[in-house]
C-alpha positions in Angstrom: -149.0 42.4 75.7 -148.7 42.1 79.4 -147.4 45.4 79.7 -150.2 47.3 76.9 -152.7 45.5 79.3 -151.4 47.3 82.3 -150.9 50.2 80.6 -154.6 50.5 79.2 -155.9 49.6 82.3 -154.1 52.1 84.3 -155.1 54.8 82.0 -159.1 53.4 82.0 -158.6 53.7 86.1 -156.7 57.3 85.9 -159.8 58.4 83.3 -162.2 56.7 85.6 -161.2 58.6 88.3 -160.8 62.0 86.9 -164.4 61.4 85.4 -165.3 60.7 89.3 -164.1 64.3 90.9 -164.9 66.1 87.7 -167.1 69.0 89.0 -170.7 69.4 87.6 -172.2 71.9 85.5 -174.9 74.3 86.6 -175.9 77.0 84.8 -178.0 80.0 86.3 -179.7 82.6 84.8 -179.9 86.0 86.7 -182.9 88.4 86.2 -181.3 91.7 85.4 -177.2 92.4 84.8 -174.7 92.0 87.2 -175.2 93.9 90.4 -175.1 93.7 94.1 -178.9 92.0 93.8 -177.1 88.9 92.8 -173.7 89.2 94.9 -174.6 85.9 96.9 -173.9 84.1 94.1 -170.9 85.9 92.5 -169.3 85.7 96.2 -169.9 81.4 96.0 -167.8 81.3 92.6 -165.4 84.2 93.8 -164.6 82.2 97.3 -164.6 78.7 96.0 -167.7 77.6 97.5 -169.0 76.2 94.5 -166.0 74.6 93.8 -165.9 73.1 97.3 -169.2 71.4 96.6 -168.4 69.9 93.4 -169.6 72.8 91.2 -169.0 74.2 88.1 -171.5 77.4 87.9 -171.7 79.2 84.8 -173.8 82.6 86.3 -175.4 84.6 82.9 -176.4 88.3 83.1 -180.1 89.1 82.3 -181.3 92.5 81.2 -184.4 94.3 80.1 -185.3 91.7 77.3 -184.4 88.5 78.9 -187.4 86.7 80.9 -186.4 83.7 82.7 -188.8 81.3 82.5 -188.6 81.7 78.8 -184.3 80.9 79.3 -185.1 77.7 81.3 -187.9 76.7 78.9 -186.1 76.8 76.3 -183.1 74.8 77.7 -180.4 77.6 78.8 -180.3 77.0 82.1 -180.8 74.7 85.1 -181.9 77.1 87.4 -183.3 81.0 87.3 -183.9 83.4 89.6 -187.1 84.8 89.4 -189.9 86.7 91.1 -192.9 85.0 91.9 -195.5 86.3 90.4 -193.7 85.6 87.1 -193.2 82.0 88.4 -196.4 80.9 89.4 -197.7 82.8 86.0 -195.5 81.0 84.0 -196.6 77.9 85.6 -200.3 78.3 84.8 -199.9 78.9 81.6 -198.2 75.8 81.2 -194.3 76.0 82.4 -193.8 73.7 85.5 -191.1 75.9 87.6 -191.0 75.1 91.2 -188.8 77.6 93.8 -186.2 75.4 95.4 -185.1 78.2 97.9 -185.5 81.6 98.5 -183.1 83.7 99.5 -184.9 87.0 99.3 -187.3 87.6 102.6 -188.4 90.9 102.1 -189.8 92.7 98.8 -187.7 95.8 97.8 -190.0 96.8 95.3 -191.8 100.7 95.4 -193.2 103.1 93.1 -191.4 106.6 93.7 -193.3 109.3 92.8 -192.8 113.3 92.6 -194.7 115.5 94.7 -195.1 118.1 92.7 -197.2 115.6 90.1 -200.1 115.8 92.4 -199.5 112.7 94.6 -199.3 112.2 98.3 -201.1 108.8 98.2 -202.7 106.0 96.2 -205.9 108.0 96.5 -203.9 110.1 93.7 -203.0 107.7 91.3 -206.2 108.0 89.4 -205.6 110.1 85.8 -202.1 109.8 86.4 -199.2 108.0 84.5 -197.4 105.5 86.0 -194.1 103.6 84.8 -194.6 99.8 84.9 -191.6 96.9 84.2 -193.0 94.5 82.1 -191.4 90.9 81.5 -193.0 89.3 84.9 -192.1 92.4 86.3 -196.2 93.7 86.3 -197.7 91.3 87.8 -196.9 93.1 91.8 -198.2 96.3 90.2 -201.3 94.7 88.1 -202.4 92.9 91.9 -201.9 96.6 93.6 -204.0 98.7 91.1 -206.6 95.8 91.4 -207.1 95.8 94.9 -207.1 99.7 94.2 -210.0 99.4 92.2 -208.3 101.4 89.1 -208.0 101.0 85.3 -204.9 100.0 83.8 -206.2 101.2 80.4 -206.1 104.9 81.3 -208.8 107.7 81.6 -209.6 109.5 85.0 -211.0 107.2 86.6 -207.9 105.1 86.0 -203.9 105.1 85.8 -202.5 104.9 82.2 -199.3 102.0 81.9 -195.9 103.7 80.8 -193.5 100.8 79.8 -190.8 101.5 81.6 -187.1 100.6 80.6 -183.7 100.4 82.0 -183.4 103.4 83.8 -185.9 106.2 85.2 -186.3 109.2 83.0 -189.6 109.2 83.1 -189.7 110.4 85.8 -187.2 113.1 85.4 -188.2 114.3 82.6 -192.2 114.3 83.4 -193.4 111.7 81.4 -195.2 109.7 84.3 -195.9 110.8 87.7 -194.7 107.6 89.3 -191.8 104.8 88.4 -191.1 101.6 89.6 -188.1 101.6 91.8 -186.0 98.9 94.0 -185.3 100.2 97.4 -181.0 98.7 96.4 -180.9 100.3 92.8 -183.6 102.6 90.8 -184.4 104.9 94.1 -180.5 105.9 93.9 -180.7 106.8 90.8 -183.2 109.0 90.7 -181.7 111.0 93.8 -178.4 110.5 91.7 -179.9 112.6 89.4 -180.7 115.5 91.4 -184.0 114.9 93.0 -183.9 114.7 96.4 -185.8 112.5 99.2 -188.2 116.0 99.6 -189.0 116.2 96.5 -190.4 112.6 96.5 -193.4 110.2 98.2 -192.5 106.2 98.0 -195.0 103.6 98.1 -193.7 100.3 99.6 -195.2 96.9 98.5 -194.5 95.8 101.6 -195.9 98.6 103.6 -199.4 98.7 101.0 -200.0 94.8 102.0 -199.6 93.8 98.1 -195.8 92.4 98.8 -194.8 89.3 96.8 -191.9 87.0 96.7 -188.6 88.4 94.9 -185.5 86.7 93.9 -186.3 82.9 94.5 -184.6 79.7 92.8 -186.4 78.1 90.5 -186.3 75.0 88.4 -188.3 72.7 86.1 -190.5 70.1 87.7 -189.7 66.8 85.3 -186.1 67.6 86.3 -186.4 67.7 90.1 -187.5 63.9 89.4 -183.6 63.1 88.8 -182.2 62.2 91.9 -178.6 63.0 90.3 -180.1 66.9 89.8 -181.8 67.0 92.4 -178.4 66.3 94.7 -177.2 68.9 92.4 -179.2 71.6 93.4 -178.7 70.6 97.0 -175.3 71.5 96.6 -176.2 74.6 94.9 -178.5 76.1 97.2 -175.9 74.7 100.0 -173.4 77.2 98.3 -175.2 79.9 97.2 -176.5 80.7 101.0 -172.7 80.1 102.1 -172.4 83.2 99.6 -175.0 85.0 100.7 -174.4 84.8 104.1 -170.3 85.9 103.6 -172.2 88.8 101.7 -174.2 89.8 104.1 -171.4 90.0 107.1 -168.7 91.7 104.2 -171.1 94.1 102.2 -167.9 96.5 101.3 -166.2 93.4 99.7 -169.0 91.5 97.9 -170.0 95.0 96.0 -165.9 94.2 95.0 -166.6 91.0 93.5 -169.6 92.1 92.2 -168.0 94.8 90.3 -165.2 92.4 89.4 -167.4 90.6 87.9 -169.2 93.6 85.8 -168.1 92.7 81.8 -170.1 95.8 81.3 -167.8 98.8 83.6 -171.3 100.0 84.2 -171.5 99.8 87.7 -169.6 101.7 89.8 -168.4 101.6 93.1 -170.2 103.5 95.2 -173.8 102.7 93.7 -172.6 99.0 94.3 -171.9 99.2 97.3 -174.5 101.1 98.5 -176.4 98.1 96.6 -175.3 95.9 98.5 -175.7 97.6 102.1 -179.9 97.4 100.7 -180.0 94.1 99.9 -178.8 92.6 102.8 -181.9 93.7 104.3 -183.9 92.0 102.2 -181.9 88.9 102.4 -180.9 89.0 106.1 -184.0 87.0 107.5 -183.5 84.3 105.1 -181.8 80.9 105.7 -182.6 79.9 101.9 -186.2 78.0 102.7 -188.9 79.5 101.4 -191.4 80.5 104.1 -194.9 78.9 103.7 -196.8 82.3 104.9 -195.0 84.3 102.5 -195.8 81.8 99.7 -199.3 81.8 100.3 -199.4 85.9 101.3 -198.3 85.9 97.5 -200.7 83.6 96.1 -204.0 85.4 97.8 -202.4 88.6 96.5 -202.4 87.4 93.0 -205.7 86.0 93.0 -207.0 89.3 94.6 -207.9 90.6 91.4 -211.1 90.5 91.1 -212.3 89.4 87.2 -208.5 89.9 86.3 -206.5 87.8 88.4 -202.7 87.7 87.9 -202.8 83.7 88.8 -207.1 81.8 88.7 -206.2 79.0 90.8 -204.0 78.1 93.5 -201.0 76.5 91.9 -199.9 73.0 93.1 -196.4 71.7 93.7 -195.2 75.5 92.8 -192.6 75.2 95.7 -190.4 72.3 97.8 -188.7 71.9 100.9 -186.8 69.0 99.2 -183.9 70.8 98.4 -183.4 73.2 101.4 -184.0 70.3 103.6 -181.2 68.5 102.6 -179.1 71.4 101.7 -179.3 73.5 105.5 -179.5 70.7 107.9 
């Protein structure tokens, strides 16, 4: 009996202890499909960073019918990337997400637009159509037309909406005068294609003053309350900016994970690459902590729509030093 006891209670210690180093789970939910916009994170699992702090990341692929905030809301994962205008819209309609970090500094968001459609700058947007992303997407464009003073709902005086999907044949093939673009993916494409940069007029965000956040963490409010998530996402964020920063210094090599991590084979190496070279200019001025003046240039933004505001009041508790705190120092 002496020796069962032992043996019992040397197994209960062995299972104690493999229960103590077991690595916890954290799932994140990306906003579009695997590319070089995300390669911080893919470069954390690749190198063992997460697995350094503990971590067992699970990272899932988004795409053109999967918003975030609805994923977390609905209890598929602990943290998303989102942009936010979609955050702080989710949040007054009810959905507590709060950005934990942000990795992205500077907006990479345009609308490209053919010359020969007549358009050389906003002044010529009115009676034109112009291709939109929708899912949280519209928000940046709804706040731009607003402080332009135009329509959304068409006419001459106005710009009519042309929901605009995965890739940018509108464009091509004439059906809007203007399309969304990323500086890092959709602009490529459309030179890809066999426009060239003459043949084109871009539209910044950030140069038009109408810039908003892009590519922040975010996670639900009740669950920040649990100190056990909470040191969590510490190590999280902690990781992911290890990965980001690795990404930025080897751009050739985190397009390679990136693309090794493609279940699709639709990127390709070149266009990844090139991706990647992008981003890290958006990402470059970032430590992870969201900066206060960018988070209240996007709120005025938002609110700058006159009788159809993306956001009616400035949020509270949208965003917390908490976890970079901790996480960078």
């Amino acid at each position: 009996m002496k020796t069962l006891a032992k043996t019992l209670g040397a197994a209960a210690l062995g299972f104690a202890a493999s229960m103590a180093h077991a690595a916890d789970d954290v799932t994140l939910q990306l906003k579009w499909v695997t590319q070089a916009q995300f390669a911080g994170y893919y470069v954390a699992a690749d190198k063992g960073f997460y697995e350094e702090e503990g971590l067992n990341v699970t990272i899932k692929p988004g795409g053109p019918d999967i918003a975030p905030a609805q994923v977390i809301a609905g209890g598929g994962a602990d943290v998303v990337l989102d942009w936010m205008p979609s955050a702080l819209a989710s949040r007054e309609k009810g959905l507590a997400l709060v950005n934990i970090a942000q990795p992205f500094k500077s907006s990479g968001m345009m609308l490209t637009c053919r010359k020969d459609a007549g358009i050389a700058s906003p002044a010529d947007f009115a009676g034109k159509t112009l291709g939109v992303w929708f899912f949280g997407n519209e928000y940046p464009f709804l706040s731009w037309m607003n402080k332009l003073g135009l329509s959304t709902e068409g006419g001459a005086d106005g710009v009519t909406v042309l929901k605009q999907g995965f890739n940018v044949d509108p464009i091509l093939q004439g059906q809007a005068a203007c399309v969304s673009t990323m500086t890092y993916n959709e602009y490529w494409q459309i030179i890809d294609a066999g426009l060239t940069p003459d043949d084109l007029v871009v539209f910044k965000y950030e140069d038009q003053g109408v810039a908003t956040l892009e590519d922040g963490m975010y996670v639900l409010e009740d669950n920040l309350k649990d100190p056990a998530f909470e040191d969590k996402m510490v190590r999280f964020v902690r990781a992911s900016m290890k990965g980001w920063k690795w990404a930025e210094a080897n751009p050739t090599d985190a397009a390679m994970i990136v693309l090794d991590n493609d279940a699709s084979g639709a990127q390709t190496e070149e266009h990844q690459i090139r991706m990647m070279g992008e981003i890290a200019k958006l990402t470059a001025a970032s430590n992870g902590a969201l900066d206060p003046a960018d988070y209240e240039r996007t709120v005025a933004s938002l609110m700058s729509g006159g009788s159809d505001p993306v956001i009616t009041a400035k949020p509270e508790g949208a965003w917390t030093h908490a976890i970079t705190d901790k996480a960078l120092n």
